[in-house]
HTML snippet that shows the backbone in 3Dmol.js (N, CA, C, O; Angstrom):
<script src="https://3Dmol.org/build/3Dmol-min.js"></script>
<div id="view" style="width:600px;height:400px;position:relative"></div>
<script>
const pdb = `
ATOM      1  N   UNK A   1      92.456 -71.196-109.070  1.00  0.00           N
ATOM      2  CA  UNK A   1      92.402 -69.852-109.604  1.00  0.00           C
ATOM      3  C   UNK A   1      93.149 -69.812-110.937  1.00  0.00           C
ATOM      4  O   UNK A   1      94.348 -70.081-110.876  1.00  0.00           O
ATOM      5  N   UNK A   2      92.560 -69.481-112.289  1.00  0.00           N
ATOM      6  CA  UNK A   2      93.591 -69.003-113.165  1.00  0.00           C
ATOM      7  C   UNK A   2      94.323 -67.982-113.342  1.00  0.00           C
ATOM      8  O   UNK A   2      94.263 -66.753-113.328  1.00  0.00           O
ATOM      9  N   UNK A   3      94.933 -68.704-113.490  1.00  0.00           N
ATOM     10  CA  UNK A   3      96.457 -67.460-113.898  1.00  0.00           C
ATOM     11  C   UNK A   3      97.018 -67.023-112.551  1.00  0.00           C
ATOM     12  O   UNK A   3      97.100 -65.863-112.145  1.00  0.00           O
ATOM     13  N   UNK A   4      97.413 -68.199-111.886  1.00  0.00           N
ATOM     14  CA  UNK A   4      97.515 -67.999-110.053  1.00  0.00           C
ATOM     15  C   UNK A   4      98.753 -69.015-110.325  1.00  0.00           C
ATOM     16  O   UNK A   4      98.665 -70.208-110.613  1.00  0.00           O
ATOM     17  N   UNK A   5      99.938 -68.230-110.157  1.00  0.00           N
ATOM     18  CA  UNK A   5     100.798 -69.252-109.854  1.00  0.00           C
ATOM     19  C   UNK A   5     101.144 -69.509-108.035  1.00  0.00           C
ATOM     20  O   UNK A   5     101.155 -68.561-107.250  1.00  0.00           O
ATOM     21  N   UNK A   6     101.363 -70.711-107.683  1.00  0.00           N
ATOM     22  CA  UNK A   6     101.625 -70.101-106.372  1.00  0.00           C
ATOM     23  C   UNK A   6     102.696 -71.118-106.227  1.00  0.00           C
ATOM     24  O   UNK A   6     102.720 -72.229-106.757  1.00  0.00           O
ATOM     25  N   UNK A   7     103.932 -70.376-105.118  1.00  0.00           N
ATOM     26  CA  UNK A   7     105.519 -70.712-105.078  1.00  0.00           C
ATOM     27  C   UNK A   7     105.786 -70.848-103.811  1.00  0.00           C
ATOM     28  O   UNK A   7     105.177 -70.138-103.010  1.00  0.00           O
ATOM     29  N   UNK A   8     106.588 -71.629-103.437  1.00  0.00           N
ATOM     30  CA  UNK A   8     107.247 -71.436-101.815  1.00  0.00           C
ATOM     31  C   UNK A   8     108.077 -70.085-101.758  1.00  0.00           C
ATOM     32  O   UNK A   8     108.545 -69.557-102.767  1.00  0.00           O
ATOM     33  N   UNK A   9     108.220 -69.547-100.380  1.00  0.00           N
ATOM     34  CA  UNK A   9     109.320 -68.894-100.376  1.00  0.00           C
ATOM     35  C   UNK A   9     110.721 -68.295-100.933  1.00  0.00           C
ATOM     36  O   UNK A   9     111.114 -67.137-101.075  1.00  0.00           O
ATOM     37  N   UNK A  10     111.348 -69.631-101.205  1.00  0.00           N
ATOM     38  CA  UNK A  10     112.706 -70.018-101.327  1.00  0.00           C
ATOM     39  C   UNK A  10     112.802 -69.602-102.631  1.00  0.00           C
ATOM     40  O   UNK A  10     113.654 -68.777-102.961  1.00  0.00           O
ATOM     41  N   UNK A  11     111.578 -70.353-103.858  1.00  0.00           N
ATOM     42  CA  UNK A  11     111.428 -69.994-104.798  1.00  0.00           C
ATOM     43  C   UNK A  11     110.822 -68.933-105.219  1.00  0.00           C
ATOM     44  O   UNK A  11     111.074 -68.699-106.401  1.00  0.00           O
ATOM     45  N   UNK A  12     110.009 -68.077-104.640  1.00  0.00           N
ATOM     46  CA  UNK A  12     109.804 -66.735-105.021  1.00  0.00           C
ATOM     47  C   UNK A  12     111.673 -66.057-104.747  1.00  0.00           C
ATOM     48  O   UNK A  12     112.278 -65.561-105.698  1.00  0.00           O
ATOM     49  N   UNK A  13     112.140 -66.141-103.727  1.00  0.00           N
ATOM     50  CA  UNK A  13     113.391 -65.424-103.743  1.00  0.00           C
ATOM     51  C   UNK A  13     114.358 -65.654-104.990  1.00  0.00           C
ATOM     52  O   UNK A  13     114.577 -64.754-105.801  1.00  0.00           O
ATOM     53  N   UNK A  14     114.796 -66.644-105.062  1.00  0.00           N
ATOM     54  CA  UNK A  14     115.351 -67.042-106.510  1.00  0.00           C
ATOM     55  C   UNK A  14     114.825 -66.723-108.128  1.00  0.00           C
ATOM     56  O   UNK A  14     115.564 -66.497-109.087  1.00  0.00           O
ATOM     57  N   UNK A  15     113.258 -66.777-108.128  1.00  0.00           N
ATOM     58  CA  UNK A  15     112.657 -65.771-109.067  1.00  0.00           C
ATOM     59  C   UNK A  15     113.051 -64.494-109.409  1.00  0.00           C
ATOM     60  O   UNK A  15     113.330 -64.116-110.547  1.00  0.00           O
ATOM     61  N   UNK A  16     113.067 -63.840-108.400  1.00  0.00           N
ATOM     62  CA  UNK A  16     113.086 -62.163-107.997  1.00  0.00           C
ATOM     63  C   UNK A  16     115.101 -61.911-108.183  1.00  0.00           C
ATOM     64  O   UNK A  16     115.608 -60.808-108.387  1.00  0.00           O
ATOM     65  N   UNK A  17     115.754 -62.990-108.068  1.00  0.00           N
ATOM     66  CA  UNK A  17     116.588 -62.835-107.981  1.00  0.00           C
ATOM     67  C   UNK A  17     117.912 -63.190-108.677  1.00  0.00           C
ATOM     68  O   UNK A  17     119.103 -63.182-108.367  1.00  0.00           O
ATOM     69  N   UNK A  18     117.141 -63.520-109.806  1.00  0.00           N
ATOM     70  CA  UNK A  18     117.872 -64.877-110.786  1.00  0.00           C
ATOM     71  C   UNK A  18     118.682 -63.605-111.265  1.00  0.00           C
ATOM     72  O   UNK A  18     119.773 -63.542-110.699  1.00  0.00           O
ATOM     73  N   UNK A  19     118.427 -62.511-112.214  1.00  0.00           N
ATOM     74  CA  UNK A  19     119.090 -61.763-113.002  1.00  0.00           C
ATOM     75  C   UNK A  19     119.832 -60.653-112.346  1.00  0.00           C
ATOM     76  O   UNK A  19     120.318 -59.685-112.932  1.00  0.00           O
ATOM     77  N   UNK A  20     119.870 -60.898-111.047  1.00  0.00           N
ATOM     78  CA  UNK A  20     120.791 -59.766-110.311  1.00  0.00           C
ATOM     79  C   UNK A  20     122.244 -60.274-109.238  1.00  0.00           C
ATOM     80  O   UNK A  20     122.248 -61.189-108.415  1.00  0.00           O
ATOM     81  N   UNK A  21     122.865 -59.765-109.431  1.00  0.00           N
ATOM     82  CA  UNK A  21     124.260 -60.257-108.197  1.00  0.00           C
ATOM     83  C   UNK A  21     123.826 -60.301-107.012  1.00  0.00           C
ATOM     84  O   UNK A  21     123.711 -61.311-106.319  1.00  0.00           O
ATOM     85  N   UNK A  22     123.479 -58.835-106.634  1.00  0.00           N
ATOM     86  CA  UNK A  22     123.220 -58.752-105.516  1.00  0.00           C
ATOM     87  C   UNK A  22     121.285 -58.412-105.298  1.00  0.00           C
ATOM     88  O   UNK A  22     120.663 -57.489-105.824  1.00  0.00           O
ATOM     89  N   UNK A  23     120.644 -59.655-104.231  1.00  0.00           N
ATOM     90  CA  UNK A  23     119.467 -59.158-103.606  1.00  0.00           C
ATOM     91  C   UNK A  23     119.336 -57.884-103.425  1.00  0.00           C
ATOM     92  O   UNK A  23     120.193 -57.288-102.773  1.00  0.00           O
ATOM     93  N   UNK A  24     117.880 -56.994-104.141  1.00  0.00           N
ATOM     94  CA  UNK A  24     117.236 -56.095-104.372  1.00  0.00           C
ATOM     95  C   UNK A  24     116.400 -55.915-103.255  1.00  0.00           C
ATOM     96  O   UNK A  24     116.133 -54.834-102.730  1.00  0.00           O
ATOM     97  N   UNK A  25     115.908 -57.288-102.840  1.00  0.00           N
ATOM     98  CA  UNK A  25     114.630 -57.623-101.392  1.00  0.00           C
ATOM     99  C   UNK A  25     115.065 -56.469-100.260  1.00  0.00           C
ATOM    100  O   UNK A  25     114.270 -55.534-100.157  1.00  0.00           O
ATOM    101  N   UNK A  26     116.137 -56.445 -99.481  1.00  0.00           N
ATOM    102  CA  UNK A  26     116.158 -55.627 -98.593  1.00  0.00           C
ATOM    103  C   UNK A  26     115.737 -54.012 -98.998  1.00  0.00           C
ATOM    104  O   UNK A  26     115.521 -53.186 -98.111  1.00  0.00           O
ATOM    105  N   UNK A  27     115.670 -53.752-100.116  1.00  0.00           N
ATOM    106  CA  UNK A  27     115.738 -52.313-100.421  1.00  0.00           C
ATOM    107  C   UNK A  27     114.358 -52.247 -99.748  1.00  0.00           C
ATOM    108  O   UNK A  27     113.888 -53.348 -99.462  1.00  0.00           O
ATOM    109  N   UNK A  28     113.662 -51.233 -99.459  1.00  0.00           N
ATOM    110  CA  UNK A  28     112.323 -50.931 -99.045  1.00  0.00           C
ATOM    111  C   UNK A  28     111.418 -50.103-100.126  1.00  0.00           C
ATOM    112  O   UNK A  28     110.188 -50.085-100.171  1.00  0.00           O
ATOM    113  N   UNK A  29     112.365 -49.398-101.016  1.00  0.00           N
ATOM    114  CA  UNK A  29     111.649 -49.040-102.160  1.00  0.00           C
ATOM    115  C   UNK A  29     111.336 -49.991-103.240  1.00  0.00           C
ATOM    116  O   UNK A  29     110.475 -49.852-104.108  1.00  0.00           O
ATOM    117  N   UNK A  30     112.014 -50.813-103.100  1.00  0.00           N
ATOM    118  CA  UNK A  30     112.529 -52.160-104.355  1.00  0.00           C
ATOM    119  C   UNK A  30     111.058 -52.613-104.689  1.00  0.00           C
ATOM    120  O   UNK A  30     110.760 -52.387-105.862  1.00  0.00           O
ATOM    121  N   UNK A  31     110.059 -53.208-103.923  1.00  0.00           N
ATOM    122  CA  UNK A  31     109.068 -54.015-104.396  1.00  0.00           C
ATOM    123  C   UNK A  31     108.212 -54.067-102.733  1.00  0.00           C
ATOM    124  O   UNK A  31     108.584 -54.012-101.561  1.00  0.00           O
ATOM    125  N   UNK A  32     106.828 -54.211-103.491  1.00  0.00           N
ATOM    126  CA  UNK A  32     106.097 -54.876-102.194  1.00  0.00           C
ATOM    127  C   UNK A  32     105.437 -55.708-102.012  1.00  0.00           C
ATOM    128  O   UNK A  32     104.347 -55.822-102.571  1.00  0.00           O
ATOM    129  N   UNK A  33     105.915 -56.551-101.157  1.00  0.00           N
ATOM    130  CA  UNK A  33     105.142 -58.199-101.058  1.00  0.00           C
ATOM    131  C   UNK A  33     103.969 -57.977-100.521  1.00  0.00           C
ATOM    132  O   UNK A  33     103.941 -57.137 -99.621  1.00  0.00           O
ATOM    133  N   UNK A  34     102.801 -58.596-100.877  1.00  0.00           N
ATOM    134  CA  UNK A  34     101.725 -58.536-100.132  1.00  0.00           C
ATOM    135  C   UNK A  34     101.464 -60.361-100.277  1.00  0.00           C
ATOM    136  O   UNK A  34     101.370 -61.071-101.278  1.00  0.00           O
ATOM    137  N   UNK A  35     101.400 -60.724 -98.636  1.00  0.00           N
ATOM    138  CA  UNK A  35     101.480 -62.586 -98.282  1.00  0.00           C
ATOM    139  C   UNK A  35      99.875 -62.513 -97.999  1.00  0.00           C
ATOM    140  O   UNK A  35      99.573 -62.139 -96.866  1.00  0.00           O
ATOM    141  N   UNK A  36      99.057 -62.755 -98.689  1.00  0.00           N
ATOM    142  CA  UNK A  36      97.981 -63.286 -98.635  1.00  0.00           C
ATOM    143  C   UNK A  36      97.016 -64.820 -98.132  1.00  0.00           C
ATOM    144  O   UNK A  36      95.918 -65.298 -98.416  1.00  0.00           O
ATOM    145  N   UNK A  37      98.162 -65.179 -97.255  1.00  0.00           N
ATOM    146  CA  UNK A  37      97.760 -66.565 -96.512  1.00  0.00           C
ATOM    147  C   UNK A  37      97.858 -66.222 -95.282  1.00  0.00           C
ATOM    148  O   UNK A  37      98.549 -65.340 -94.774  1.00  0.00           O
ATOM    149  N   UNK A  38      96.927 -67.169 -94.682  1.00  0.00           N
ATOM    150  CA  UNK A  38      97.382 -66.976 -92.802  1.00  0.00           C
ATOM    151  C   UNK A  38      97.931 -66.640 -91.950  1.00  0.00           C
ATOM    152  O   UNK A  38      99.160 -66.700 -91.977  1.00  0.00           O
ATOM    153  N   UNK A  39      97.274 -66.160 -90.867  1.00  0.00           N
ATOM    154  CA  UNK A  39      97.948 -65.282 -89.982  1.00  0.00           C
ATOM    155  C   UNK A  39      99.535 -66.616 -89.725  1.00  0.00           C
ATOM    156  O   UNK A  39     100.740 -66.433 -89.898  1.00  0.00           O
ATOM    157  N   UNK A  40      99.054 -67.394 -89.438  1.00  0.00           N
ATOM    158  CA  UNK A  40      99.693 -68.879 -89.145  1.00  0.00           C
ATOM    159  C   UNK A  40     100.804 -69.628 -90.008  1.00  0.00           C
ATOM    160  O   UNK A  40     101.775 -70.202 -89.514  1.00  0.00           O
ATOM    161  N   UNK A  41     100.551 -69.547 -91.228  1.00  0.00           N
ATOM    162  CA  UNK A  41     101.462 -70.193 -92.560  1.00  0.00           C
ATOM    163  C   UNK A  41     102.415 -68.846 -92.912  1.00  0.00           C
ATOM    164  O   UNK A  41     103.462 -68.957 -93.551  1.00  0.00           O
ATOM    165  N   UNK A  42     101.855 -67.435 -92.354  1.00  0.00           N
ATOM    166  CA  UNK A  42     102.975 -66.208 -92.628  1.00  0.00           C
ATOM    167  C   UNK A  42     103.587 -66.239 -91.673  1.00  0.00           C
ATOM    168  O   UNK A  42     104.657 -65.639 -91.775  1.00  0.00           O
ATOM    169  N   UNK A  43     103.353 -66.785 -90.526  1.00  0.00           N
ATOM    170  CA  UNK A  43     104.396 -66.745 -89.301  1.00  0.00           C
ATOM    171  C   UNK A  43     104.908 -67.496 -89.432  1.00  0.00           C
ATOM    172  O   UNK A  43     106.043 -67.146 -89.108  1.00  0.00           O
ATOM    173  N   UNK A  44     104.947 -68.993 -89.881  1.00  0.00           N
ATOM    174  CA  UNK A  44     105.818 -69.843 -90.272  1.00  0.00           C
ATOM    175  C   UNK A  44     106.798 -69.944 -91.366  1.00  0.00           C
ATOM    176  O   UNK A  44     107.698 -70.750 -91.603  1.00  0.00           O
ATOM    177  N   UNK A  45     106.217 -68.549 -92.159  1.00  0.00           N
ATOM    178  CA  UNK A  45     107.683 -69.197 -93.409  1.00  0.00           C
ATOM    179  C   UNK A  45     107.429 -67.486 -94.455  1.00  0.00           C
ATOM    180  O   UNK A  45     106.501 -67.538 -95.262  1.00  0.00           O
ATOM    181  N   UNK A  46     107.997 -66.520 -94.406  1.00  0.00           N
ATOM    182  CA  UNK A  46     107.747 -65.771 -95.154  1.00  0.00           C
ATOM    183  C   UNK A  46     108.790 -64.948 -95.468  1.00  0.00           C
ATOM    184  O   UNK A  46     109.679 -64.900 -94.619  1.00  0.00           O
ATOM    185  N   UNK A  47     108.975 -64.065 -96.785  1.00  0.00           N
ATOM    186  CA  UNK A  47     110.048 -63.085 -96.998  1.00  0.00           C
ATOM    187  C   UNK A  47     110.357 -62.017 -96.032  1.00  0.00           C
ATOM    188  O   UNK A  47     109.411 -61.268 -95.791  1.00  0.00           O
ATOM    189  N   UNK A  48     111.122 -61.850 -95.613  1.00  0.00           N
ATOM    190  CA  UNK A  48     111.300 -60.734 -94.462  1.00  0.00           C
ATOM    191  C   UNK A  48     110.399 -59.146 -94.643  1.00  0.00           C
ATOM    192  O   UNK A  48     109.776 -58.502 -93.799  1.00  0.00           O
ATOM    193  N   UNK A  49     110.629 -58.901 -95.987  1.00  0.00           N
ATOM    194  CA  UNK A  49     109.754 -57.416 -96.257  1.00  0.00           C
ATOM    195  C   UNK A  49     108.452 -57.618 -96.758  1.00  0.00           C
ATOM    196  O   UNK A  49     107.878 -56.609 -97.167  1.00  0.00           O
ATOM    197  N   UNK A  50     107.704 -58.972 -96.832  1.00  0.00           N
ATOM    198  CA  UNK A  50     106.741 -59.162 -96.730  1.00  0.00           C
ATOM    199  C   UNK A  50     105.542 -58.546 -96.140  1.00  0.00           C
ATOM    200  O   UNK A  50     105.766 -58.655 -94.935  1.00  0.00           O
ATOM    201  N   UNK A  51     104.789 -58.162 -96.227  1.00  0.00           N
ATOM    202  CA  UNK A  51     103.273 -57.852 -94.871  1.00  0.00           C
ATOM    203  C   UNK A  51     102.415 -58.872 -95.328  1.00  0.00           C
ATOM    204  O   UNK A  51     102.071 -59.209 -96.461  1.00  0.00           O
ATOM    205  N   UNK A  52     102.157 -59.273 -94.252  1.00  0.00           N
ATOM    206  CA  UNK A  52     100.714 -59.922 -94.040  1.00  0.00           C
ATOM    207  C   UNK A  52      99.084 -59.560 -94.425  1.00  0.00           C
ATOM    208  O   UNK A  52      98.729 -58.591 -93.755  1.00  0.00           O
ATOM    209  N   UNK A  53      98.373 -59.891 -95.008  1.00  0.00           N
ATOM    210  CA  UNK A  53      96.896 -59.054 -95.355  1.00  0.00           C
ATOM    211  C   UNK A  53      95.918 -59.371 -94.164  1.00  0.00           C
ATOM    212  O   UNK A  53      95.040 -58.538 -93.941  1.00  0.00           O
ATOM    213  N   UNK A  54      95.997 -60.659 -93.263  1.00  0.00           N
ATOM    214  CA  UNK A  54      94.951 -60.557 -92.281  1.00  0.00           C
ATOM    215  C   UNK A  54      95.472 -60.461 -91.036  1.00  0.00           C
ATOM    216  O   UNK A  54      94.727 -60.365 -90.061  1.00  0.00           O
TER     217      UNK A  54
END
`;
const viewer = $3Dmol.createViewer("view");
viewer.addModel(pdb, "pdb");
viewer.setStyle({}, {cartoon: {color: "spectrum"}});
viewer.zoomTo();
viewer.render();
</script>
């Protein structure tokens, strides 16, 4: 896909999180993840405020 970056976990968190002290992620207004992979690969490894699309 162009213009598709795609990241592990660990490194999306550190992205999102480089320019702040404190993690923004827990806020619920803050941002919304939408995990667009498997029911299976989102149960295995995903951001906590994440949702799932299937």
């Amino acid at each position: 896909m162009a213009g598709t970056t795609f990241c592990d976990v660990s490194e999306l968190c550190n992205i999102l999180n480089q320019y702040t002290r404190l993690s923004r992620l827990p806020k619920l207004n803050y941002l919304c993840l939408i995990d667009a992979r498997a029911k299976g690969q989102y149960n295995a490894s995903h951001i906590i405020t994440a949702r799932n699309t299937k």
